[in-house]
C-alpha positions in Angstrom: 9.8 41.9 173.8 11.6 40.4 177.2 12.5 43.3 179.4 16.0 42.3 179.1 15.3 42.8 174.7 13.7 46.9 175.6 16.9 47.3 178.3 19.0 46.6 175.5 17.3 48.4 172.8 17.4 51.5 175.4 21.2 51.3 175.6 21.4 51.9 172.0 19.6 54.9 172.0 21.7 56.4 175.1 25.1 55.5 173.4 26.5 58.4 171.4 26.5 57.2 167.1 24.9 53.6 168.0 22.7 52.5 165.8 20.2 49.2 165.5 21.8 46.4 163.8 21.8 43.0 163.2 24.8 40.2 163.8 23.7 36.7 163.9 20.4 37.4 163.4 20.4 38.9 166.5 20.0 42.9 167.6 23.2 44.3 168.1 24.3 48.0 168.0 26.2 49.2 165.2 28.5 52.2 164.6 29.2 54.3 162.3 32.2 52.5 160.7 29.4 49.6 160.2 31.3 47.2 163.3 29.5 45.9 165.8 29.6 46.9 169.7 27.5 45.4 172.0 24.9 42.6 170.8 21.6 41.5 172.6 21.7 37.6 172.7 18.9 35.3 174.6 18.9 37.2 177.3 22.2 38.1 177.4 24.3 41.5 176.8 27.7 40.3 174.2 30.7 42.5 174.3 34.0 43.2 172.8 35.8 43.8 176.1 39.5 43.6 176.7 42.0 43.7 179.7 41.2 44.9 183.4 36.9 45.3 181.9 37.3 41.7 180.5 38.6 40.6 183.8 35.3 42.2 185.5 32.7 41.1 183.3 34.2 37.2 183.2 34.4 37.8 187.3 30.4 38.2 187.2 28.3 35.1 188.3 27.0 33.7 185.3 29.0 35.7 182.5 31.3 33.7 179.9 33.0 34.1 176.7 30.7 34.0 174.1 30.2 31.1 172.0 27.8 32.1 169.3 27.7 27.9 168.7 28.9 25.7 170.7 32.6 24.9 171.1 33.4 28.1 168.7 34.2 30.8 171.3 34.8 34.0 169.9 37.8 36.1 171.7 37.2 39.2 172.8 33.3 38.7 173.5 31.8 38.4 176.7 28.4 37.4 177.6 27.0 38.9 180.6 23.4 38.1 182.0 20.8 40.4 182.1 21.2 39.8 186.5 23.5 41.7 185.9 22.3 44.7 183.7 23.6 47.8 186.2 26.7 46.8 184.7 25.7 46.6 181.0 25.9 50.2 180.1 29.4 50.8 181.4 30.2 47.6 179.9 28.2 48.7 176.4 30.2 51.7 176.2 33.5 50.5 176.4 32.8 48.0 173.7 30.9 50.6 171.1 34.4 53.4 171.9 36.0 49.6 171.2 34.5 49.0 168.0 34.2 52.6 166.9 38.0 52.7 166.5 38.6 49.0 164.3 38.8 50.4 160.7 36.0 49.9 158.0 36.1 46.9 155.7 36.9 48.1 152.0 33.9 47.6 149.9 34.2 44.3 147.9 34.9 44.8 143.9 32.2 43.8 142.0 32.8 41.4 139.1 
């Protein structure tokens, strides 16, 4: 495990109803409404960020949107480096209160 992987893992156990997950095949941390908010790619922590905390984490050296493949960016998510990680709880926070409010998906109807 790369220290930035246990840094991330610790945020999820310090962030209120964030549980381990998977998105991508890649750790994220879930809530309880089953949405993602905050995932741990190479290296890197992915948020759903929006307005003035968007501005910040875009402002950082190194952070971008996120692009989980190349030439498909996905609004709303920024990727910071883990240089930067005294910035990734504040920034994990906002995202999980972010993704704690999107309503659940209906369960599919099976056939």
């Amino acid at each position: 495990m790369t220290p930035a992987e246990l840094y991330f893992t610790t945020l999820i156990e310090l962030i209120p109803d964030a549980q381990p997950g998977k998105m991508f095949g890649a750790l994220c941390m879930k809530m309880p409404n089953g949405k993602s908010g905050a995932m741990f790619w190479k290296d890197h922590l992915v948020v759903r960020l929006q307005g003035k905390e968007m501005e910040m984490a875009l402002a950082l050296s190194g952070a971008r949107i996120f692009e989980p493949m190349e030439g498909r960016p996905m609004n709303g998510w920024v990727q910071v480096p883990f240089a930067h990680k005294n910035k990734w709880m504040a920034f994990a926070k906002q995202s999980a209160a972010t993704a704690a409010l999107l309503e659940k998906k209906p369960a599919k109807k099976k056939k």
